[in-house]
RODO-2510 file (C-alpha; in nm, 4 decimals, decimal comma):
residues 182
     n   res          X          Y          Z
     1     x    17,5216     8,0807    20,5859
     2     x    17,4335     8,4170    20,4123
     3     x    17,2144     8,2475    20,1533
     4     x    17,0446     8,0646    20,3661
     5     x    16,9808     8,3993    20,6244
     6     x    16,8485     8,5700    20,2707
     7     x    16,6132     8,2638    20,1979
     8     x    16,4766     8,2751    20,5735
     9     x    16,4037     8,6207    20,5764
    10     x    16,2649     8,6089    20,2050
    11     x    15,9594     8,3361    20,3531
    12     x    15,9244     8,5769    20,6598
    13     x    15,8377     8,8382    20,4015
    14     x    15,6245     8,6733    20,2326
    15     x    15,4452     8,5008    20,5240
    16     x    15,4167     8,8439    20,6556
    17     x    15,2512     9,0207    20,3092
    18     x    15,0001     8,6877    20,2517
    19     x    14,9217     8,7740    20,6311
    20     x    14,8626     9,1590    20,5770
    21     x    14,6130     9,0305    20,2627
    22     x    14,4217     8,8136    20,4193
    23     x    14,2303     9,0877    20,6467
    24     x    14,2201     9,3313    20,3518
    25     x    13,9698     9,1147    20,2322
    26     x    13,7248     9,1076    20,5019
    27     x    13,4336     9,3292    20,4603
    28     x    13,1086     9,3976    20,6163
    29     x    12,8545     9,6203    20,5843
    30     x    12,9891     9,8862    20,8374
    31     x    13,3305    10,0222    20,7832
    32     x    13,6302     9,9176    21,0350
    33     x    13,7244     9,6202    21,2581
    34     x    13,4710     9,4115    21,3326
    35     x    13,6543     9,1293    21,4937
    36     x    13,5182     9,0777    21,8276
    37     x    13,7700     9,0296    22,1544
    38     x    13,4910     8,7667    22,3036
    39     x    13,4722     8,9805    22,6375
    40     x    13,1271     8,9630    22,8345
    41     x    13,2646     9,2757    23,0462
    42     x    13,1851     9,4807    22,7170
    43     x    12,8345     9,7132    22,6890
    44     x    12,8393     9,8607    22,3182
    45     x    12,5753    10,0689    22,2178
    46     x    12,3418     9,9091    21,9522
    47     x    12,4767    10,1298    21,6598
    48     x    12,8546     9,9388    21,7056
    49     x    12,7492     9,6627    21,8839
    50     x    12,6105     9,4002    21,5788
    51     x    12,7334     9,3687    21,2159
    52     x    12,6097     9,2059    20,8946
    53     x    12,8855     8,9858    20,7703
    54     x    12,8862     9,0757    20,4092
    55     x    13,1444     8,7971    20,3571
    56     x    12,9389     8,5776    20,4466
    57     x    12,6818     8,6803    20,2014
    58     x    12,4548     8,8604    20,4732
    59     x    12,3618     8,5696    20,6120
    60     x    12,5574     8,6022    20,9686
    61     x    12,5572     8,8579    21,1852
    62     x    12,8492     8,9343    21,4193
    63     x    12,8184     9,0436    21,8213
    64     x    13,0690     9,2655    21,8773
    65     x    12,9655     9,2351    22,2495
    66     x    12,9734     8,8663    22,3218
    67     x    13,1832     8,7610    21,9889
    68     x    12,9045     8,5421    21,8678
    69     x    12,7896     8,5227    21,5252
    70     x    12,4150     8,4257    21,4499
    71     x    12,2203     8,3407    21,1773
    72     x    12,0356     8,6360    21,0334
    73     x    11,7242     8,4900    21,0159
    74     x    11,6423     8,1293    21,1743
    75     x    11,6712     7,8761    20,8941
    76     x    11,4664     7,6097    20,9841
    77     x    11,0723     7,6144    21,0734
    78     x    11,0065     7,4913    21,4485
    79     x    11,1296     7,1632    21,5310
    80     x    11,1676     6,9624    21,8566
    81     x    11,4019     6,9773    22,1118
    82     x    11,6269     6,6986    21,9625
    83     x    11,6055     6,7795    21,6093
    84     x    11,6647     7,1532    21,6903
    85     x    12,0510     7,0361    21,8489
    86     x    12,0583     6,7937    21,5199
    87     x    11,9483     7,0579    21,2918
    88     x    12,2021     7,2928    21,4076
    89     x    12,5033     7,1007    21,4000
    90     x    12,4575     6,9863    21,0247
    91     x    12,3850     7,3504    20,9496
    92     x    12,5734     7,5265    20,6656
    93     x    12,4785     7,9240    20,6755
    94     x    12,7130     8,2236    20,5011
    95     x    12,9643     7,8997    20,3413
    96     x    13,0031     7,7688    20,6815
    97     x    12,9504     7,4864    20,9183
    98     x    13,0460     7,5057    21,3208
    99     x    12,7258     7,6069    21,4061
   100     x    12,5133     7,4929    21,7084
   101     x    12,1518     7,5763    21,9355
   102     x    12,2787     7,8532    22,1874
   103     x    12,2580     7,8107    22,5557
   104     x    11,9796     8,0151    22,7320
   105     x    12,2922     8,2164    22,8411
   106     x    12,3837     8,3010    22,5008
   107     x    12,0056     8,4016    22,4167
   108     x    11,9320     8,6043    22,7109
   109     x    12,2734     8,8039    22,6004
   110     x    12,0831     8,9803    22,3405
   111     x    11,8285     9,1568    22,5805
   112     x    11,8619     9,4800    22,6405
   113     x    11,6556     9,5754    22,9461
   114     x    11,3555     9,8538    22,8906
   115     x    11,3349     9,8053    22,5311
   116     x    11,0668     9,6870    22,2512
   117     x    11,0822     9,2880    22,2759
   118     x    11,4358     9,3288    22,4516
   119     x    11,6098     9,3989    22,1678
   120     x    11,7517     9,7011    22,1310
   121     x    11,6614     9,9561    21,9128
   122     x    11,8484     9,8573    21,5439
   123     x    11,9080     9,5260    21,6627
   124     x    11,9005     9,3547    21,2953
   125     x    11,7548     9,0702    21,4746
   126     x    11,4264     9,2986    21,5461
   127     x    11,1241     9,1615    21,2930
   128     x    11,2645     8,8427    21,2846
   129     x    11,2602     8,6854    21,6403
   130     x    11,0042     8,9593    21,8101
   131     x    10,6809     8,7573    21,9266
   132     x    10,8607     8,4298    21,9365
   133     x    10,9982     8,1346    22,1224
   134     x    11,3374     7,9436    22,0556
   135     x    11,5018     7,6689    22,2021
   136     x    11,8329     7,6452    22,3163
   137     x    12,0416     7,4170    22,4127
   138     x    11,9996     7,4462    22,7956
   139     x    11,8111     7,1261    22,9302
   140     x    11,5935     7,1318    23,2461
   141     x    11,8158     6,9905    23,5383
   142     x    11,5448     6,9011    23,7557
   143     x    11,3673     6,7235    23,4812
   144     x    11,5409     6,5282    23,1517
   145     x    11,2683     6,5503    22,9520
   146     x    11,2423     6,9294    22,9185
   147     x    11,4615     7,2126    22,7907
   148     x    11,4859     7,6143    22,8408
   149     x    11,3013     7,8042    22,5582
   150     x    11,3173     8,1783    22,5017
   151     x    11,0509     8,4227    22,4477
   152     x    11,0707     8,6979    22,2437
   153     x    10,7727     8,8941    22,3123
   154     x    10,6583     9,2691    22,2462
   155     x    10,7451     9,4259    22,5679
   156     x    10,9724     9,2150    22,6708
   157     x    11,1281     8,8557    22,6824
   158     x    11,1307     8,5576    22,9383
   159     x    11,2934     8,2022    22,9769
   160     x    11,0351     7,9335    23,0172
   161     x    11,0642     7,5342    23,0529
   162     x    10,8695     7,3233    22,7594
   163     x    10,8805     6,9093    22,6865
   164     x    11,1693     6,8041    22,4558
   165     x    10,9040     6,7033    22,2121
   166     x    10,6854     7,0558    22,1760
   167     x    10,7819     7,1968    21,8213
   168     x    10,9451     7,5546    21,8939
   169     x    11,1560     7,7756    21,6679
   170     x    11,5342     7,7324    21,6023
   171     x    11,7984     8,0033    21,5698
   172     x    12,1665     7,8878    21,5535
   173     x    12,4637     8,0480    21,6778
   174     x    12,8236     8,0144    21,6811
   175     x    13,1014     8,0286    21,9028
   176     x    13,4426     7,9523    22,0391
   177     x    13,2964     7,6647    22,2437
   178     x    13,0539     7,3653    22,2350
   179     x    12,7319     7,2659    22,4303
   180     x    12,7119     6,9593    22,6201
   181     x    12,2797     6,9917    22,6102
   182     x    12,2182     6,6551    22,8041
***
């Protein structure tokens, strides 16, 4: 009974150690946790709010706010509607696949009211998306053949309806859930 008391507690330890390692190893470009507690009752300041996964080779970004992690710079050149949710789902950024187009919901979470193009000031998202138009994966109720599209324009940034088959840019995302787009 003893030895086998000894042998459990001996794999605890151990479990416990190779646990403690595994976070050791995480790293980004700004120091501290950087693990995100997906809560949309947060409002982080710009400075905390997004981090460069460095661990994923720079090519992911982390919001701290929402808890989703987006591509640092949109992979692909435009595409249509369909290809976009294709293109997405067979996407392999930072050593990793799980990625998928973003609902206009997810997209419109990276505005930040009264600034240039919407995106807050540092936003490492700023000379990449500013003066363009995404799709996501929000279709158009009221009519099948079109989908939501986001602008990202100087000023600011709006949510307008094109035809499945227009070619717009594509910027995946991911997250704890999936999109049912049709």
């Amino acid at each position: 009974m003893k030895h086998g008391f000894r042998y459990t507690l001996a794999l605890l330890g151990t479990g416990i150690a190779a646990f403690g390692a595994i976070g050791v190893n995480a790293q980004t470009t700004s120091s501290g946790p950087y693990y995100a507690t997906p809560s949309w009752d947060q409002q982080l300041p710009a400075s905390t709010r997004f981090v460069v996964l460095s661990n994923w080779g720079g090519a992911a970004v982390l919001d701290r706010e929402s808890g989703l992690v987006w591509e640092r710079s949109p992979s692909t050149p435009p595409d249509d509607w369909n290809s976009a949710l294709y293109l997405c789902s067979n996407l392999k950024t930072g050593n990793r696949m799980g990625w998928k187009l973003p609902t206009i919901q997810e997209l419109t979470s990276l505005v930040e009211p009264g600034t240039t193009g919407g995106l807050p000031v540092g936003h490492p998202f700023m000379n990449v998306v500013n003066n363009s138009i995404f799709w996501s994966a929000t279709a158009n109720a009221a009519d099948g053949s079109s989908a939501r599209g986001f602008f990202f324009i100087s000023d600011f940034s709006f949510v307008v309806t094109f035809a499945k088959f227009q070619q717009l840019s594509i910027w995946c995302v991911r997250s704890g859930q999936g999109v049912d787009a049709q």
